[in-house]
N, C-alpha and C positions, 0 to 999 in steps of 0.2 A: 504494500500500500504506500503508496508516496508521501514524503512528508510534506506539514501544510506549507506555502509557504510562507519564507521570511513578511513580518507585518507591515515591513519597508513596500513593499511590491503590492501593493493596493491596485483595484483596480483604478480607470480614473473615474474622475467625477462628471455628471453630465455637462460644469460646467466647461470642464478640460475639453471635454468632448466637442461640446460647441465649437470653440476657438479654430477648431476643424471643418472649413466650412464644404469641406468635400465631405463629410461622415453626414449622408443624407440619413441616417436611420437615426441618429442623435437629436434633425433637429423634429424629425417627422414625430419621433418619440416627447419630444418637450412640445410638439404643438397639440397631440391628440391628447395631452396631458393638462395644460394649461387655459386650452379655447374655448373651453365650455365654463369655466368660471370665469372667465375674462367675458364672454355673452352675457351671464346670467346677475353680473356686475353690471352690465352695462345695460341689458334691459329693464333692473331694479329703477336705474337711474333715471329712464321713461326714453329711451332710445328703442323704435323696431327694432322688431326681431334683425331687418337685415343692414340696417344700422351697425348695431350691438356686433354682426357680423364683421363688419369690415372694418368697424374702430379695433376688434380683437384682433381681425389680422392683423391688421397696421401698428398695434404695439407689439406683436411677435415676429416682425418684419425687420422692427424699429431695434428690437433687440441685436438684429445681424450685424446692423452697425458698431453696435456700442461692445461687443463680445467680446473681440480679442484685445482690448484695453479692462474690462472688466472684469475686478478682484474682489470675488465675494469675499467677505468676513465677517462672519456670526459677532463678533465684538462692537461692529458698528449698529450691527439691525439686520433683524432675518431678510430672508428674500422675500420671503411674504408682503410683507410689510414694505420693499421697495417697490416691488411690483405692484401692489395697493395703489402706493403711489401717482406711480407712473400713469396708471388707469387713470386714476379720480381724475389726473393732472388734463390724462388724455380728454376726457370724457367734456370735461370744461372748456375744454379749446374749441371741442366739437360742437357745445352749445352754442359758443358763441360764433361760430362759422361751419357750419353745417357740412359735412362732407373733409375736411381737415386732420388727412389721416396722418399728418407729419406728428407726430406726437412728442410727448415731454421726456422719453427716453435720454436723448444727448440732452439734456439741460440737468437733468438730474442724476447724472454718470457720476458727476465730482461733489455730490451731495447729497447723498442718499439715505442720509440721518435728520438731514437738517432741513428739507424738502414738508412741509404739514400738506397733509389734502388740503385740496381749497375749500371746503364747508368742514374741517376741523372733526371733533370726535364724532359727530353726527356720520360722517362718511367715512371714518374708520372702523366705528363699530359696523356699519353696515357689511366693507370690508372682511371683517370677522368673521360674522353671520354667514357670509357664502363659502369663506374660505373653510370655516367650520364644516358647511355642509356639502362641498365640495371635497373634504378628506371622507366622510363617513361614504358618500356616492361609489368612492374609490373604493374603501374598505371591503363595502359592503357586496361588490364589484368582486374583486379576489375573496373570499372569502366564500361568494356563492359557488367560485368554480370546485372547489375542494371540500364541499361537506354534504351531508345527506340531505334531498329535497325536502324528507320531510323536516326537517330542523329549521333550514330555509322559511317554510311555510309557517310554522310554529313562528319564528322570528317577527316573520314580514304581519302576521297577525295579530300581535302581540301592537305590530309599531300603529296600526288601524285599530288600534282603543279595544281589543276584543281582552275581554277579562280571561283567566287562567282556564276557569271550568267551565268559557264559551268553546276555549280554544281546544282544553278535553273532548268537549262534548262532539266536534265541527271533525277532530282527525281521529276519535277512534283512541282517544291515549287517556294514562290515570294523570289526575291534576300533579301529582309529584314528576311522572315524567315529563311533563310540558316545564314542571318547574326547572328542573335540570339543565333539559332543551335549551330553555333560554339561560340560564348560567353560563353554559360553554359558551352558545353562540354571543351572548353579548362582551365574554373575558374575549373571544378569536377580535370579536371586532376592533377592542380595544386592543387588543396584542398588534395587528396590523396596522390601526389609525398610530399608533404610536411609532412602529417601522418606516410609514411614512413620512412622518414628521422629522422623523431623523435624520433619513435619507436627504429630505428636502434641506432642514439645517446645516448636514454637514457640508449643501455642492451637490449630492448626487442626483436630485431631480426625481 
């Protein structure tokens, strides 16, 4: 069996990977990753559907420029939260000119801490809110691929308000095993919301 290796020899990170503008499956993987909470951001904000569309491209576009100068560091502020940013920034340009998909990416490359939304914590909790529900989408995503349907179901029923002895009654099971059910399934989801959060913190994407 081979030894693991040295902990020197990391894979890299997605953002290493970017910097690579010929590694098409790095960025095809950070866009089928990030464009649907950059839409659902931006549709919040009262932008169509195909609006929300193409301000998202345009800040994942806007990122090719700014990549190989850009040095994430958890010390300054997650990516989360520059990427927040950058949106909110975007989205306010957009207001005020319609269609303005140059966005606040290069303006906010060399200040990525020091940058507030423009509507302040109203627009970062909002922020929050999708980012939040954008990790659990994901989670809950990997997590269907790897566990028993019915666990799934029990789950996904539980999130639709049905009480423990509806959810008995609905698959056929004793109210303690649905109890259970949902123990694993909500520690899995937590076990993975949290692997991606890591991932994202450290660079990995």
């Amino acid at each position: 069996m081979p030894s693991p290796a040295p902990s020197h020899q990391t894979r890299p990170t997605m953002f290493e990977r970017l910097r690579d503008l010929g590694d098409v499956e790095a960025w095809r993987s950070f866009q089928d990753t990030y464009f649907d909470l950059l839409v659902r951001y931006a549709r919040r904000a009262g932008l169509s559907h195909v609006d929300a569309e193409d301000l998202a491209q345009g800040v994942l576009a806007a990122f090719v420029r700014v990549i190989p100068s850009f040095r994430y560091d958890q010390a300054k502020g997650r990516f989360r939260s520059y990427l927040g940013r950058c949106m909110s920034h975007a989205i306010a340009r957009w207001k005020k000119s319609p269609g303005a998909v140059s966005c606040a990416l290069d303006e906010l490359e060399s200040r990525t801490t020091d940058a507030p939304s423009p509507n302040g914590h109203a627009e970062e909790e909002a922020w929050e809110r999708e980012w939040v529900a954008f990790h659990y989408r994901r989670a809950l995503h990997a997590v269907r691929q790897h566990c028993h349907a019915q666990s799934m179901d029990v789950l996904e029923a539980s999130a639709r308000g049905l009480s423990t002895s509806q959810i008995a009654a609905t698959h056929g099971m004793s109210e303690d095993a649905v109890y259970k059910a949902l123990q694993r399934m909500r520690a899995r989801l937590c076990e993975q919301i949290a692997a991606q959060i890591k991932e994202e913190d450290d660079g990995g994407v």
